[in-house]
ROVEXMI-423472 format. One line per 8 residues: number of its first residue (from 0); their letters; for each residue x, y, z of C-alpha. Coordinates in nm, 3 decimals. Each point is the difference from the previous one (the first is absolute). Example, Ala and Ser with C-alpha at 12.3 -4.5 7.8 and 13.67 -1.06 7.14 Angstrom:
<recs>
0> as> 1.230:-0.450:0.780; 0.137:0.344:-0.066
</recs>
This chain:
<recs>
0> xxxxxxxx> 5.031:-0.978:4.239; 0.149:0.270:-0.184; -0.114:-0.146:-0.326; -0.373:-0.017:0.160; -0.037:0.358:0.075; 0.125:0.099:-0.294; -0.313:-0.176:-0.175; -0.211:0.169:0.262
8> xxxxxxxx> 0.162:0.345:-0.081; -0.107:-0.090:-0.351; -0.393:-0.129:0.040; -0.040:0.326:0.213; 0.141:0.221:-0.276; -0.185:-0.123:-0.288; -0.327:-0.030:0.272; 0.062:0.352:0.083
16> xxxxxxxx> 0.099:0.118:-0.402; -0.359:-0.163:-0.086; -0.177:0.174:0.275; 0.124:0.327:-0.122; -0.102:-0.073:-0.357; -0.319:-0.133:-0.017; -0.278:0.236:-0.155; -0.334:0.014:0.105
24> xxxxxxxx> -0.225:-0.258:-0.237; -0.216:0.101:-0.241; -0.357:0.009:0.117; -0.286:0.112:-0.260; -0.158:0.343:0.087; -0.351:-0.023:0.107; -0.220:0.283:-0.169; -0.254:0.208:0.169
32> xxxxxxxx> -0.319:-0.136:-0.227; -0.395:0.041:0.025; -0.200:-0.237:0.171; -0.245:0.033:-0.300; -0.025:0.152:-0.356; -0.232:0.342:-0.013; -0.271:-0.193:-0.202; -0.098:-0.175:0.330
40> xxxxxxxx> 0.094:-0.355:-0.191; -0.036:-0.256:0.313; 0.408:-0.134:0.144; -0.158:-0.350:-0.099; 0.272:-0.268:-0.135; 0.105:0.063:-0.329; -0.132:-0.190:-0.301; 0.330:0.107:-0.233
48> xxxxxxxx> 0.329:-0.105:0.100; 0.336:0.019:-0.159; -0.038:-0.362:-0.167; -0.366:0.046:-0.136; -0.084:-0.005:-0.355; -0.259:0.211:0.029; -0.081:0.081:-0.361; -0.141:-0.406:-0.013
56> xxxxxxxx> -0.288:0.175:0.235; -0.144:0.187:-0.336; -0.028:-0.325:-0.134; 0.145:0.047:-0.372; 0.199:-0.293:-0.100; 0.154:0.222:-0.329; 0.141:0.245:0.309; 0.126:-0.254:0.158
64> xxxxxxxx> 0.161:-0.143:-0.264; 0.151:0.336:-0.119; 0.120:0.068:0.327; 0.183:-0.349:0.015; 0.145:0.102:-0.346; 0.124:0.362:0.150; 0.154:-0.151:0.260; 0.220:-0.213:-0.198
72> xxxxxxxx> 0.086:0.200:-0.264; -0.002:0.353:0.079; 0.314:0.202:-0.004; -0.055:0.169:0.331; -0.041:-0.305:0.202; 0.309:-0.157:-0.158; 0.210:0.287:0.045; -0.087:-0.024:0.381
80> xxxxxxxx> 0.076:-0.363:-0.013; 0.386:0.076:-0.109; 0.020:0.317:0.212; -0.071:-0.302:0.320; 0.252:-0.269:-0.194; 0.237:0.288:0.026; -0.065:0.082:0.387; 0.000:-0.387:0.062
88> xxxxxxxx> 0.376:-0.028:-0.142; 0.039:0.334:0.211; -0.049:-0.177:0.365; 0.171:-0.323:-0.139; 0.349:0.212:-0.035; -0.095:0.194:0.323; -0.012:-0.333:0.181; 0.301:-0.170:-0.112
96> xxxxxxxx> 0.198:0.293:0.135; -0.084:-0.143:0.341; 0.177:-0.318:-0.051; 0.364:-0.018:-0.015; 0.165:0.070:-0.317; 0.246:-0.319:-0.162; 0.185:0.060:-0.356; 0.264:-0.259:-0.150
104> xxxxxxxx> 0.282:0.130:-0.175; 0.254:-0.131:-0.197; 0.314:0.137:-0.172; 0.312:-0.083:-0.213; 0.316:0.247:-0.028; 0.323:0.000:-0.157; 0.222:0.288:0.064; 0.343:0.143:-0.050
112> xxxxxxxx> 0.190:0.223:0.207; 0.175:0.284:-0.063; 0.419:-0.062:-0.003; 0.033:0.334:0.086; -0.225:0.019:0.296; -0.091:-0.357:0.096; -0.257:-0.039:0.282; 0.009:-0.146:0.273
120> xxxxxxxx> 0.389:-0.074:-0.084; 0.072:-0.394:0.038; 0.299:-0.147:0.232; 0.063:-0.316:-0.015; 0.196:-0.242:0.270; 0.327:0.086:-0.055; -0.048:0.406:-0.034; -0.062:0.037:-0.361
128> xxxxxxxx> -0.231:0.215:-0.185; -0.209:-0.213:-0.208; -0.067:0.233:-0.326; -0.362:0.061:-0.042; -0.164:-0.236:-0.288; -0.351:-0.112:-0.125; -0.231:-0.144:0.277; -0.330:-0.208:-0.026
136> xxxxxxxx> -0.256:0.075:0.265; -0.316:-0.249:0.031; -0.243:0.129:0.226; -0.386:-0.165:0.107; -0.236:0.134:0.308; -0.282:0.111:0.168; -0.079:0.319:0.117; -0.289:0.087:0.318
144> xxxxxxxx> -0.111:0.268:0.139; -0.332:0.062:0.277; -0.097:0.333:0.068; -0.208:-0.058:0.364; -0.274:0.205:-0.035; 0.019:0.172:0.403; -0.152:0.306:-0.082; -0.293:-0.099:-0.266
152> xxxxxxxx> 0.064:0.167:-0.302; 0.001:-0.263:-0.208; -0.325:-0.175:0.133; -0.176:0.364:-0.042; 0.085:-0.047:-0.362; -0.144:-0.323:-0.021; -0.316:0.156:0.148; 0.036:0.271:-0.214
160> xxxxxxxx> 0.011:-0.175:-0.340; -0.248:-0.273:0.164; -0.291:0.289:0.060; 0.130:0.142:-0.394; -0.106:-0.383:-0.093; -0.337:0.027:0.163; -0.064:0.379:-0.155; 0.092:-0.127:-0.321
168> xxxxxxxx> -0.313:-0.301:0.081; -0.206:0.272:0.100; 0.067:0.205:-0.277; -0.113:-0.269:-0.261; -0.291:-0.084:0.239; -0.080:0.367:-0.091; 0.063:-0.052:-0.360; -0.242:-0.293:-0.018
176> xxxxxxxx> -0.268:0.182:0.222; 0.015:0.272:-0.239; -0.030:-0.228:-0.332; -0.279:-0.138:0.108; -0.192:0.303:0.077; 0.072:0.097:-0.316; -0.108:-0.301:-0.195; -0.337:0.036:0.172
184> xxxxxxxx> -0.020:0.406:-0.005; 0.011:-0.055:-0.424; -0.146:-0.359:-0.035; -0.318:0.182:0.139; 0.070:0.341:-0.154; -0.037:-0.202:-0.323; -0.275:-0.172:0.099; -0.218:0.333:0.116
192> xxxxxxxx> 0.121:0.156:-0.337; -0.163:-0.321:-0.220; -0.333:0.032:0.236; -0.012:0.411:-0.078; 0.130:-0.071:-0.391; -0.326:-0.170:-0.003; -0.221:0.174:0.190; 0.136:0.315:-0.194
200> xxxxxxxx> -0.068:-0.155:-0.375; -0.349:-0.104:0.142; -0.063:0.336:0.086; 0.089:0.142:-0.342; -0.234:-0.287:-0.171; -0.262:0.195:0.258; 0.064:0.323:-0.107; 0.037:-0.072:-0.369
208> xxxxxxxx> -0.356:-0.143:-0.008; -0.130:0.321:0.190; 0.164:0.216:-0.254; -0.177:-0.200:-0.258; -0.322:0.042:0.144; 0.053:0.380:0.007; 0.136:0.002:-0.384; -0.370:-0.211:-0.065
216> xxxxxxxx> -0.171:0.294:0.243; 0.157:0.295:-0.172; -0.076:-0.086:-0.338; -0.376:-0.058:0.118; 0.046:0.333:0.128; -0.058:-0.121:0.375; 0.361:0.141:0.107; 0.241:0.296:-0.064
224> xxxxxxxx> 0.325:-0.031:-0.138; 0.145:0.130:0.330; -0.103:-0.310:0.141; 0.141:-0.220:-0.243; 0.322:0.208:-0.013; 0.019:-0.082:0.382; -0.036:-0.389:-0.055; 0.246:0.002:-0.197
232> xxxxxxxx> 0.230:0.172:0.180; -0.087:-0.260:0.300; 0.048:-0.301:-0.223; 0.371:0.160:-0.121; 0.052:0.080:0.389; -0.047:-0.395:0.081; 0.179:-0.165:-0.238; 0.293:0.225:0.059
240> xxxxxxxx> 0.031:-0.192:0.334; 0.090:-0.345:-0.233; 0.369:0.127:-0.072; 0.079:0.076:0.308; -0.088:-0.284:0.164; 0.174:-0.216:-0.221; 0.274:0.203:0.041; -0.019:-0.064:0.381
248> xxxxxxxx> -0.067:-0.405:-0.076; 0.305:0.012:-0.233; 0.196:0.129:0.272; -0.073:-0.198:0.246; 0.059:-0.320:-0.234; 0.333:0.066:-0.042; 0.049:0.138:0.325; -0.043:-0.399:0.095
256> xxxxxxxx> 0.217:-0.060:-0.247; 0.269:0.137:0.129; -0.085:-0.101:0.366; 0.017:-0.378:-0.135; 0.369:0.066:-0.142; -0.189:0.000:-0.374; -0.065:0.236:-0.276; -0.255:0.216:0.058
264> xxxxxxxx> -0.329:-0.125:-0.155; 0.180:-0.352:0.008; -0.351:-0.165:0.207; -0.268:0.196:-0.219; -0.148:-0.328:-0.102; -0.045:-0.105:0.377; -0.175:0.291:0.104; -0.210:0.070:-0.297
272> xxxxxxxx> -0.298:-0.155:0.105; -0.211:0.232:0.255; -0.023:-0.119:0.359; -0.170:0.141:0.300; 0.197:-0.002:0.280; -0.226:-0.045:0.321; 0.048:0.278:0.292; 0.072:-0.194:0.340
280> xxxxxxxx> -0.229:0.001:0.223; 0.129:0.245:0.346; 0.359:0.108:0.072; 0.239:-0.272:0.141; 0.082:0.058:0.384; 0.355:0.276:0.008; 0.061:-0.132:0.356; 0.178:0.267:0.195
288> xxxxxxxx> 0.253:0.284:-0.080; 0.271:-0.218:0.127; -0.054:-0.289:-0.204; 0.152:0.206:-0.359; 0.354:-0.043:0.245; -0.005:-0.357:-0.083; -0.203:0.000:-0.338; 0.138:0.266:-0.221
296> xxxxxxxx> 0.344:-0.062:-0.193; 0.114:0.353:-0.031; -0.023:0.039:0.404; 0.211:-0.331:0.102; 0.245:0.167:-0.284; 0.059:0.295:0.157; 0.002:-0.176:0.368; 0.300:-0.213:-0.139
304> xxxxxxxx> 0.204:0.265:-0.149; -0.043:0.200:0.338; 0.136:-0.335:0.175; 0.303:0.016:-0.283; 0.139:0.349:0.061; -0.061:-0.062:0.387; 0.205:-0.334:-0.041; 0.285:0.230:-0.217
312> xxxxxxxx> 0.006:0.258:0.277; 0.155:-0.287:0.231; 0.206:-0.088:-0.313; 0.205:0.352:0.032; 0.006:0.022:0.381; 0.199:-0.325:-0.028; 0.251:0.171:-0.204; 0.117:0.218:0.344
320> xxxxxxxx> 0.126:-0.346:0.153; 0.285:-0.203:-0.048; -0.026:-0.302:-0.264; 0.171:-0.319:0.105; 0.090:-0.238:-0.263; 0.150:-0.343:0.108; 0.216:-0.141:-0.353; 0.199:-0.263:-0.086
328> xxxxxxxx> 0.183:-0.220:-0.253; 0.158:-0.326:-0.127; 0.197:-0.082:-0.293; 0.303:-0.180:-0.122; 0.291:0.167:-0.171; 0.318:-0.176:-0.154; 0.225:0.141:-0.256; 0.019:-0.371:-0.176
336> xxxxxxxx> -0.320:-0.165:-0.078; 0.120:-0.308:0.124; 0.044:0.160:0.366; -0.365:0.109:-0.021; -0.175:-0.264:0.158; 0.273:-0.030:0.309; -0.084:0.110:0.348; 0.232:0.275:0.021
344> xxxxxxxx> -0.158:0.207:-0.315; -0.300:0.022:0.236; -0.045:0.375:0.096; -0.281:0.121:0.221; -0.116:0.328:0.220; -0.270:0.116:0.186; -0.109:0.253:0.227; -0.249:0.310:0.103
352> xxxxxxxx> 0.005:0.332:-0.167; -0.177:0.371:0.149; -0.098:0.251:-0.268; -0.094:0.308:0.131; -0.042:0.276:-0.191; 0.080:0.294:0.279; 0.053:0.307:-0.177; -0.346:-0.041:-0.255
360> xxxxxxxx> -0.237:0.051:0.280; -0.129:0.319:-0.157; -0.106:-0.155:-0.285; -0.150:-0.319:0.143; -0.167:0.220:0.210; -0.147:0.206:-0.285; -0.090:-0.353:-0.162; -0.189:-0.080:0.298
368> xxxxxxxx> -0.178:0.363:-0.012; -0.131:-0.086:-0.381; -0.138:-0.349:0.122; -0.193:0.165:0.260; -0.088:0.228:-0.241; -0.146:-0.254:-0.257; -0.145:-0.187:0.319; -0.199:0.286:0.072
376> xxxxxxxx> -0.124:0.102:-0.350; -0.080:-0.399:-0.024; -0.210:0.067:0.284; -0.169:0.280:-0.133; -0.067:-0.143:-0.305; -0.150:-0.327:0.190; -0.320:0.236:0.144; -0.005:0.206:-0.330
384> xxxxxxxx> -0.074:-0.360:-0.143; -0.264:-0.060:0.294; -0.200:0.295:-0.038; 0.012:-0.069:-0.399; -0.134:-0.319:0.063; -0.247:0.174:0.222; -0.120:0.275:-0.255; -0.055:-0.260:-0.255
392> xxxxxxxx> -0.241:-0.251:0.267; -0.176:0.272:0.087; -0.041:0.083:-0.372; -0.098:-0.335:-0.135; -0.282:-0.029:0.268; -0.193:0.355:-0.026; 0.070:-0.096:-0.396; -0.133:-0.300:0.027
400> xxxxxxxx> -0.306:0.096:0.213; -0.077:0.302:-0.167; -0.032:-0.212:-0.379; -0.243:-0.204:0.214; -0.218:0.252:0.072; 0.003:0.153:-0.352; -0.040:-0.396:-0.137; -0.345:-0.026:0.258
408> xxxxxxxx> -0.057:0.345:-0.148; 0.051:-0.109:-0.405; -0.225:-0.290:0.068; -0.284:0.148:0.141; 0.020:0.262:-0.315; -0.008:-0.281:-0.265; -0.249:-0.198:0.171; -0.196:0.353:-0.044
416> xxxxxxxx> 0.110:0.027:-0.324; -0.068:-0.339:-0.135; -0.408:0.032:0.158; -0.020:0.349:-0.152; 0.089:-0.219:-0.343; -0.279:-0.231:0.047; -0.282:0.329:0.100; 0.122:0.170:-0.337
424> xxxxxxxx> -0.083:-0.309:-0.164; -0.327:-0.044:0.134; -0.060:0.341:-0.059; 0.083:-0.055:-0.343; -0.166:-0.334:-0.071; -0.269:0.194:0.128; -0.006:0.310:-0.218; 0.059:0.252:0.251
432> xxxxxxxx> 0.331:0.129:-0.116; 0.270:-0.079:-0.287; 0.273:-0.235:-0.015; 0.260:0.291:0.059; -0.099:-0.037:0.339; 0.073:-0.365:0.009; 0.361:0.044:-0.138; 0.049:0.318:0.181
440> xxxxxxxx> -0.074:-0.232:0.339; 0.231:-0.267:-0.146; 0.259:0.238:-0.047; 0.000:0.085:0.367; 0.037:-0.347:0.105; 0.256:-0.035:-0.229; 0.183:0.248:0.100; -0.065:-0.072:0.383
448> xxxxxxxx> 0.112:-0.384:-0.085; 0.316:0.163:-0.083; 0.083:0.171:0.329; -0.066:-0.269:0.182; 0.233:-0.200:-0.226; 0.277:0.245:0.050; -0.108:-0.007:0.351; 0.008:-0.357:0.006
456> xxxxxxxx> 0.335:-0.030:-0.117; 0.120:0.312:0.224; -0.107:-0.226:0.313; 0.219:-0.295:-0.157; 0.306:0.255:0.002; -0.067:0.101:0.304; -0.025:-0.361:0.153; 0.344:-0.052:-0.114
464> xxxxxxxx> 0.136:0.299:0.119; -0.126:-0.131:0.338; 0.161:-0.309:-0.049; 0.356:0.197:-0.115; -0.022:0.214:0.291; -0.073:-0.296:0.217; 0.304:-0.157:-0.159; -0.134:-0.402:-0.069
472> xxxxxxxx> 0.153:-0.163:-0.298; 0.351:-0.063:0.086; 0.288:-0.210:0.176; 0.318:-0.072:0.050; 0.173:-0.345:0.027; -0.045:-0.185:0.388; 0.301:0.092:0.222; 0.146:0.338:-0.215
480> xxx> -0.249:0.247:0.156; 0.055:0.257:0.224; -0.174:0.023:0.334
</recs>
């Protein structure tokens, strides 16, 4: 009887101990978000989710193919993969400190004591002091120990280091996001600058054969030399455009380079050849406000590094409470080898232990003060990261429909252009004007064919800014991600 309540006295102390230390779990914060974006985009499902590839929706198998390449071989994205191997091996060691702890040890020692000062001082049978000499000692055991987790501090580390895991997932998903945006922003940087590089020497061809025709005018005496002088300044003005836009092309080559974990210029075979890239028809459905919660790397980051320093707040209130530690061990012990293996060389203890650190409460307390701290800044830095991801949304769609408009815009003005080239022709087939006014209307459309190529290509960057902001292209293996 007595030996039954004493078990009861013991359930209801370690109930009552566990009571007192559980924290309150971890529970994600809900943010205060719009119902819509200010561009009046419909809260329709979204097209773009974490795991699409949307840069196969421009249709370019070279992009595609460089993309595959950056995502094998670029620095950034590998670095990310060894900061996760590194968190992985993090929670692995967090979660073996759960289990109970088992060494093996083994020793051999041979000692002499001191004549002088023998200890412990030998009597044998008959009264006599047995002088001290050399002894043998053979020793072989095991050694346990449990640490029973009442209070939760060590499975808030494991939580701890288990949301540092996800983060670190997170953070490469926002590496790889990031890659490929920029793979795409310069793959059709380059390809804009190769449309303008021609469109620009065209021009100059243009020009060139206007100046000519003014040189042939002049020395009729049908022109002044102010307009000649004027030409020519027009034709320097044009083809002073070349170097700087192979400049830009140059830079953009090895800007891919470098993406693809090469040398810069390293693909300037590939991408010699000129190729159109074709603007996509309409802007992909953006879903709701809420949807970038579950889409975008960089938020689900910040949401698990919140849920770490909450999880290491209940790591240092566990440090007020007692820590009980149950240890024990078994091991033989026999001065002659020979007696080793004998029943009475076996040796063995076990029992509870209570650590309680009383007198550091100040400073566990001020511990728990800079977790709370860090929980709060975490959380700060969570809706900073929201209203970032906000900003740019709302940035990529008025980008995106305002290059639109200027695109409907461009192409109304070379349409214009390009019949105003066939009139001046007519009008010159017909005799009713010269052929400057033919090249001066084919200088127009050249030069409104190359705003809408820029503006072409600026709709292209702008498309993939939606995309980034919408935060497709990325995931994390099934089973490691955070909720």
């Amino acid at each position: 009887m007595t030996a039954l309540r004493g078990r009861i006295f013991a359930a209801a102390l370690c109930l009552l101990l566990a009571g007192c230390a559980v924290s309150a779990d971890y529970r994600p914060p809900r943010p205060d978000l719009p119902p819509r974006w200010s561009m009046g985009e419909e809260a329709g499902a979204p097209l773009v989710t974490a795991e699409t590839p949307w840069w196969t929706a421009f249709g370019d198998p070279l992009l595609n193919a460089l993309i595959d390449r950056a995502l094998r071989a670029n620095p950034d994205v590998r670095l990310a993969e060894a900061r996760v191997l590194e968190a992985r091996a993090r929670r692995g060691a967090a979660t073996g400190s759960l289990a109970p702890s088992l060494d093996a040890r083994g020793s051999f020692t041979r000692e002499r004591e001191s004549r002088n000062a023998p200890n412990p001082v030998l009597v044998r049978p008959g009264g006599e002091v047995e002088p001290p000499g050399t002894e043998n000692l053979f020793q072989a055991g095991f050694d346990a120990s449990w640490e029973l987790d009442l209070f939760g501090g060590k499975r808030r580390a494991v939580e701890a280091v288990q949301a540092d895991l996800e983060s670190a997932l997170y953070e490469r998903g926002g590496v790889v996001l990031t890659l490929v945006a920029e793979v795409s922003r310069n793959y059709f940087e380059l390809r804009g600058i190769q449309r303008q590089s021609r469109l620009a020497a065209t021009s100059v061809a243009v020009q060139r054969d206007s100046l000519a025709l003014l040189r042939a005018r002049f020395a009729a005496g049908m022109a002044t030399d102010l307009e000649v002088v004027r030409a020519e300044a027009e034709v320097e003005r044009r083809a002073s455009l070349l170097p700087s836009l192979d400049f830009s092309y140059r830079k953009a080559l090895h800007r891919l380079g470098v993406l693809l974990g090469e040398a810069p210029g390293a693909f300037a075979g590939e991408l010699q050849p000129e190729s159109i890239i074709p603007v996509p028809s309409g802007m992909p459905p953006v879903g709701a406000p809420s949807d970038i919660l579950r889409q975008r790397p960089d938020l689900r980051r910040a949401e698990r590094q919140l849920a770490a320093a909450s999880a290491r707040v209940g790591v240092a209130k566990a440090d007020l409470y007692p820590r009980f530690v149950v240890s024990g061990s078994l091991a033989l012990a026999s001065e002659e080898f020979g007696d080793f293996s004998d029943r009475g060389s076996v040796l063995w203890s076990i029992g509870p232990s209570i650590i309680w650190p009383i007198f550091q409460r100040g400073r566990i307390v001020a511990r728990i003060e800079v977790r709370d701290a860090q929980e709060q800044q975490a959380l700060i830095a969570y809706r900073r990261v929201i209203l970032d991801a906000l900003e740019d949304m709302e940035n990529a769609l008025a980008g995106y429909r305002d290059e639109a408009d200027r695109r409907a815009a461009l192409i109304k003005a070379v349409d214009a252009d390009r019949r105003n080239v066939v009139f001046a022709r007519g009008r010159y087939q017909g005799g009713l004007t010269d052929f400057r006014e033919v090249l001066v209307a084919e200088s127009n459309l050249l030069q409104a064919q190359g705003e809408l190529a820029q503006s072409e290509t600026n709709l292209l960057l702008a498309l993939v800014a939606l995309y980034k902001a919408l935060g497709g292209g990325w995931s994390v293996p099934a089973g490691e991600g955070g909720e």
